[in-house]
N, C-alpha and C positions, 0 to 999 in steps of 0.2 A: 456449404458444408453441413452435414447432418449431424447433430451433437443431441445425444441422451444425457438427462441431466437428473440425476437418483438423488429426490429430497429437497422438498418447497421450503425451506424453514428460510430464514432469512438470507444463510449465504447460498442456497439454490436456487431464490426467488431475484437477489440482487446480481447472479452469473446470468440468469436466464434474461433479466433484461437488458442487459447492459451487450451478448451477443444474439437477441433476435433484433435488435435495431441495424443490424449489420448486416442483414438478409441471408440469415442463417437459417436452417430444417430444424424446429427446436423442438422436440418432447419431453417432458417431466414427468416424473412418475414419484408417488408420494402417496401416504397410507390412508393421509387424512385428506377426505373431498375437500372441506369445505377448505383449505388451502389453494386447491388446484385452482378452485372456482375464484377466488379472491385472485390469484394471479392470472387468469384469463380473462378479468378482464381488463386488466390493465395492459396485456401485450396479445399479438397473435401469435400464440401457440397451441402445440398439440398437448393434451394429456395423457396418463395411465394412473387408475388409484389400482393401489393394491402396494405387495411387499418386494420392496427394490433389489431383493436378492432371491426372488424366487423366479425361476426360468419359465414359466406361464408367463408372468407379468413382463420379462423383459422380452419376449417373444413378441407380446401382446404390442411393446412399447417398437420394435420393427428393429431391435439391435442386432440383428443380422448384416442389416445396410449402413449401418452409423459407423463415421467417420474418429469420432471421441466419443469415451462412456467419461462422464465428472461425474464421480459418488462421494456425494458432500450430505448425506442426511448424518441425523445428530448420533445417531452409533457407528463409532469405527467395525465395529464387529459387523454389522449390515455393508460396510463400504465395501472391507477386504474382501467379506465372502460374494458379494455382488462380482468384483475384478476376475475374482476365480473363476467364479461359473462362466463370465463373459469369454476368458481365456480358454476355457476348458471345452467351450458346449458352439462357441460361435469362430467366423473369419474375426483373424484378430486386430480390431481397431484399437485404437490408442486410450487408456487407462488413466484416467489421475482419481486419487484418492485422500478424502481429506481424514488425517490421524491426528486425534485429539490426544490420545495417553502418552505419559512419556514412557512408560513401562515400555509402548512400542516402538517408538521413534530411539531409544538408546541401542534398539538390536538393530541393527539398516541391513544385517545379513535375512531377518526376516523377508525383507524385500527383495531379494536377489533373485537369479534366474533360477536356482534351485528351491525358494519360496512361494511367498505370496505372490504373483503376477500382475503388480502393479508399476506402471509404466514412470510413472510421477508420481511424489508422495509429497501432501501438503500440509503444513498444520497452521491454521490461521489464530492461534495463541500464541505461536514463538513467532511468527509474521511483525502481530499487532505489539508483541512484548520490544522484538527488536526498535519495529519502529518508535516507539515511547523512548529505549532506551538511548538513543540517537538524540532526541529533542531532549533528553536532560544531558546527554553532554555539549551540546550546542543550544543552552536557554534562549537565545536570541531569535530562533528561527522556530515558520509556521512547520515546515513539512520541510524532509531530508529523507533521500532513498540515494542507494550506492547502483553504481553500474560498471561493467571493464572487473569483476572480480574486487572493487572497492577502490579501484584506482579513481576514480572520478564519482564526483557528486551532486545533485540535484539539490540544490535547496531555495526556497523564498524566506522571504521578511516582507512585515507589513512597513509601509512608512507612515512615519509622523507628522504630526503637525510642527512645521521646524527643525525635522530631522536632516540629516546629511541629504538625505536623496529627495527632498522635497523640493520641487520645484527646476529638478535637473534636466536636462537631455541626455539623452541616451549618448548620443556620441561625446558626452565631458568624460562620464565615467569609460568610455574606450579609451580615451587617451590614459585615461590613471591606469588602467589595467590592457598594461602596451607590447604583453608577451605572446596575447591569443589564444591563450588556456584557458581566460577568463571570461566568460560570455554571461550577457543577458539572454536567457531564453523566451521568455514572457511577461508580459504586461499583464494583469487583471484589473480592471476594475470594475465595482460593485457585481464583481462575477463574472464580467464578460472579459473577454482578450482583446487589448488593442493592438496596431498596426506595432510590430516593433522596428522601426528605424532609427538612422540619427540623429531626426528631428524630432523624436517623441519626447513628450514633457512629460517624467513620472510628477504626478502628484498624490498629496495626504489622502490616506486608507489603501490607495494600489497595494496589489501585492505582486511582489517583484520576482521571478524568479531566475536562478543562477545558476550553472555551470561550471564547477572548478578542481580542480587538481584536490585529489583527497587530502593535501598536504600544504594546501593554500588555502582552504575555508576560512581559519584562522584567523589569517593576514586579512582576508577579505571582509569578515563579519569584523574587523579591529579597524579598516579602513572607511567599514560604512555605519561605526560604531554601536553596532550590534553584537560584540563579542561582551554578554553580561558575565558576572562573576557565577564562579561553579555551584551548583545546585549539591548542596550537602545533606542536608536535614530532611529527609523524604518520610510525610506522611501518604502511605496508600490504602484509599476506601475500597474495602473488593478482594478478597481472599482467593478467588476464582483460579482458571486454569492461568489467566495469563495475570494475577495479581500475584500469585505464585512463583512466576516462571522469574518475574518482576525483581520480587523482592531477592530471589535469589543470584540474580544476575548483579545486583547493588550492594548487598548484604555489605562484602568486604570492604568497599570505599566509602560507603557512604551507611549513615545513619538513618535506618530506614524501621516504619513501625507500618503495619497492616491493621484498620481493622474491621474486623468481619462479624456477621450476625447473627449464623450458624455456629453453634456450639461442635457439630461432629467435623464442621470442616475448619475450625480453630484448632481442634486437637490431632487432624490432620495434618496440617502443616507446621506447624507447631513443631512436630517432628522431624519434616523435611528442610526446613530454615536453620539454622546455627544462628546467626548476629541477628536477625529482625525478632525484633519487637511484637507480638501478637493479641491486640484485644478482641475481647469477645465486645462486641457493642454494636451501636447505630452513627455511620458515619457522619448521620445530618442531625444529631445530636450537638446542640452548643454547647451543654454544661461537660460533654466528655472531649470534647474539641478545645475547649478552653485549659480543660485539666493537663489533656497532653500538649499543651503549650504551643496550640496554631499560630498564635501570632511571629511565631518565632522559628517557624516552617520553611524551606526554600521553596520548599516544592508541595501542592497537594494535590494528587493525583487520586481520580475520580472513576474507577474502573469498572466498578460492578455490572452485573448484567441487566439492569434495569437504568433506562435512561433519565429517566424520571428525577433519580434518586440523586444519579453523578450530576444533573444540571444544577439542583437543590444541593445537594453538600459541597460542591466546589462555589458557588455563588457565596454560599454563608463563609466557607472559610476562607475566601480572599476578603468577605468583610468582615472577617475578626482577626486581619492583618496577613494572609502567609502571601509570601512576595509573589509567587506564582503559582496558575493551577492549569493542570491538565483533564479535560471532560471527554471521554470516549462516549461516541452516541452509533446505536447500531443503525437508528435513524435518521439518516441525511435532513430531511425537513424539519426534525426538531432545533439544526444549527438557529434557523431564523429565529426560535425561540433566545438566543445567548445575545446579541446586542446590547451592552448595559450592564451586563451581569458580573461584571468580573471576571469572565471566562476567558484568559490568555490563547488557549490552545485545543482544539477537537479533534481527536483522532477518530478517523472512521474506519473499522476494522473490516467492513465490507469491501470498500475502496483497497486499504493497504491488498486483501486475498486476492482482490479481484488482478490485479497484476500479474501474483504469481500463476493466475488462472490463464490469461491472458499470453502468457510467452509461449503456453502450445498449445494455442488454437490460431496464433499469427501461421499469414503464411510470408516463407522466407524463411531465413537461419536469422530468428531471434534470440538473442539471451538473455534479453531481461526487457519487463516492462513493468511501466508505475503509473497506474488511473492517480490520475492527477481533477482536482477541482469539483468534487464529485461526480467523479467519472465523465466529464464530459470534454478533458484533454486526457492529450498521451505522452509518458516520453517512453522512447522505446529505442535499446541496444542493438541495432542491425550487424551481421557480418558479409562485409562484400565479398565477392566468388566472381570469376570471369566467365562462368559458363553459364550465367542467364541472359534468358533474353535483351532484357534492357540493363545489362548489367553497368553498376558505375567504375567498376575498374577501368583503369587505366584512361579515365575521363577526368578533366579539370574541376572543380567546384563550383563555378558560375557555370557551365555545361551542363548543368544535372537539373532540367527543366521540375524542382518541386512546386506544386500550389505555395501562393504566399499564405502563412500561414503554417508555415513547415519548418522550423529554427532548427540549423546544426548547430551541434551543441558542444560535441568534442569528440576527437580523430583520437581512436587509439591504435597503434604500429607497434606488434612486437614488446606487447607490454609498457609499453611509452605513453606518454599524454603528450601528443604533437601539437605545435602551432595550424593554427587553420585560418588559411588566407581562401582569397577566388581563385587561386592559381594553383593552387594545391591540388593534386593528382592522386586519385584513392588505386591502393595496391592489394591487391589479393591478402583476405583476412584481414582488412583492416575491421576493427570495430568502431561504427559511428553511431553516435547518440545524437538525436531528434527528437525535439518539442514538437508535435503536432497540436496547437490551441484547439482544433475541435476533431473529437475521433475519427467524426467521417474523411478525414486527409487520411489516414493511416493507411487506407487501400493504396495510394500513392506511394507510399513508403515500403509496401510491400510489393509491387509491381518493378521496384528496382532492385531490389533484394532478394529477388527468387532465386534460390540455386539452383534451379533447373528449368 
């Protein structure tokens, strides 16, 4: 597949590697060289410098032929008018665009067939905000993504030393959770995936991941005694697009204060929040940390746009007491840096986008995908159709030759979360969720899944 990808900044340069390992036609195009240059040479692809919405340069970049335009550079206004011209000037390939304002994402008639001519619209602020917003209503758990329209869910826990799942096998907890809704999807340890069968022994540090009824979590993170009490008292460092989007999404249930460094974008917000709290300050400041009463914090959540800062002020404030903290790092290998530190939780916002980047460049009728582990598992929402080649309709579940290494995860029918046995028979439009542990399976998954 040939995919033009307008804008190296972080979330172009982490699309761009994440699909030329999958043996994709990749061109970039970005204003600034010495980006290009730092990204080639980490992967093989092609370039274009110049301005991602000027028809030279996408000429130059061969989007005549390309199969996806992603315009992900850091101005909406460069993305939309890039989508147009591509619409307007070229054979029309498939469009996503990443919209950072909310001023635009409240009109979605902008985007309609008599608008803008964007094919997909993405905003990796309300991505990374939802995701945050998920782990404070479930403090117990690393990573939660919804799939089936919300019907079913993804999520891990780490295990303890002594905890319920220390020292189990896999098939004790099948028998507790004896309906088939409930699955283990994957093993991690120290990063890697193990074999998951019924002789697998989880042990202390795995992270375990789960499969279950959007309306069983509960009962589940209650039975693996991971269900902690509700996160109330929310301090957030990071004013930004998605500290914003945060606080305002919290405001009414919970006690939430921001605070931020910039004085123009205090008084920004300031105006858009009703119930939060707004200081002008230095999040990794103790003397102002102590004053607004960290130790007595549910949550501190570490968001700003510099990683640096969120590893340092969540560190210091889980050790001047707040029960838990959340660190968004735009940099995957700074994780290694967090061991020790009191860092509960990292959200990677390149990873959460890259999913939503991910569901249309799959081939097959996907509907949802979630880069899992940084990025080097998958799960992914297929819709079965009888008119493919290898299609699994109307095939048994032990019949559907996947690589091991391929976890079904949940059957959904007609809006239902079904039981999922070997014997079980997939029917036209069924929705199945699959853990792939390492991306390269995914051509698997899509080879069964073709609609045509």
């Amino acid at each position: 597949m040939k995919i033009l990808i307008l804008g190296a900044g972080v979330t172009g340069s982490s699309v761009a590697e994440a699909l030329a390992s999958e043996e994709n036609d990749i061109v970039v195009v970005d204003f600034k060289p010495e980006l290009l240059e730092a990204l080639k040479e980490r992967i093989d692809i092609a370039t274009v410098t110049g301005n991602a919405a000027h028809p030279s340069v996408l000429e130059q970049a061969g989007v005549d032929g390309t199969d996806i335009v992603i315009a992900v550079t850091d101005r909406d206004e460069t993305n939309m008018l890039a989508c147009l011209i591509v619409n307007t000037l070229y054979n029309r390939p498939k469009t996503i665009a990443r919209v950072r304002a909310i001023d635009y994402l409240t009109h979605p008639q902008l985007f309609s067939a008599e608008g803008i001519p964007v094919d997909f619209v993405i905003s990796p602020e309300q991505i990374v905000m939802e995701s945050i917003r998920n782990l404070i209503e479930f403090p117990g758990v690393l990573h939660i993504s919804d799939f089936a329209g919300g019907l079913v869910r993804l999520f891990s826990v780490k295990v303890v030393n002594d905890g319920f799942l220390t020292g189990r096998k896999v098939n004790a907890l099948k028998e507790r959770f004896t309906d088939g809704k409930v699955r283990i999807a994957a093993i991690f340890r120290h990063g890697r995936p193990i074999v998951v069968n019924g002789q697998a022994v989880i042990e202390t540090d795995d992270e375990v991941f789960f499969v279950a009824p959007r309306k069983e979590v509960r009962r589940v993170l209650k039975e693996l005694n991971k269900l902690e009490p509700p996160l109330k008292r929310i301090i957030v460092a990071g004013g930004g697009h998605v500290g914003k989007r945060l606080a305002k999404a919290l405001e009414e249930g919970h006690q939430v204060t921001i605070i931020e460094k910039e004085p123009k974008r205090v008084q920004k917000i300031t105006g858009y929040l009703e119930n939060t709290r707004v200081l002008l300050g230095d999040c990794a400041d103790e003397a102002l940390l102590l004053d607004e009463g960290v130790e007595h914090a549910d949550l501190f959540c570490a968001i700003t746009n510099n990683d640096g800062v969120n590893i340092i002020s969540a560190s210091l404030a889980k050790s001047l007491g707040a029960r838990k903290t959340i660190c968004l790092l735009n940099h995957v290998s700074y994780s290694k840096l967090l061991p020790n530190r009191g860092i509960d939780v990292t959200v990677l916002p390149n990873q959460e986008t890259l999913g939503s980047i991910l569901k249309h460049v799959r081939r097959g009728d996907v509907a949802q995908v979630s880069s899992l582990c940084g990025g080097t598992a998958e799960a992914i929402e297929a819709i079965a159709h009888s008119h493919g080649t290898h299609s699994v309709v109307g095939r048994q579940v032990n019949t559907i030759n996947l690589p091991e290494g391929i976890v079904l995860g949940a059957l959904i029918r007609n809006h239902q979360v079904m039981s999922v046995h070997h014997d079980t028979v997939f029917k036209e439009n069924d929705h199945v969720v699959m853990f792939a542990i390492n991306k390269k399976l995914v051509a698997s998954i899509e080879k069964v899944f073709q609609p045509i």
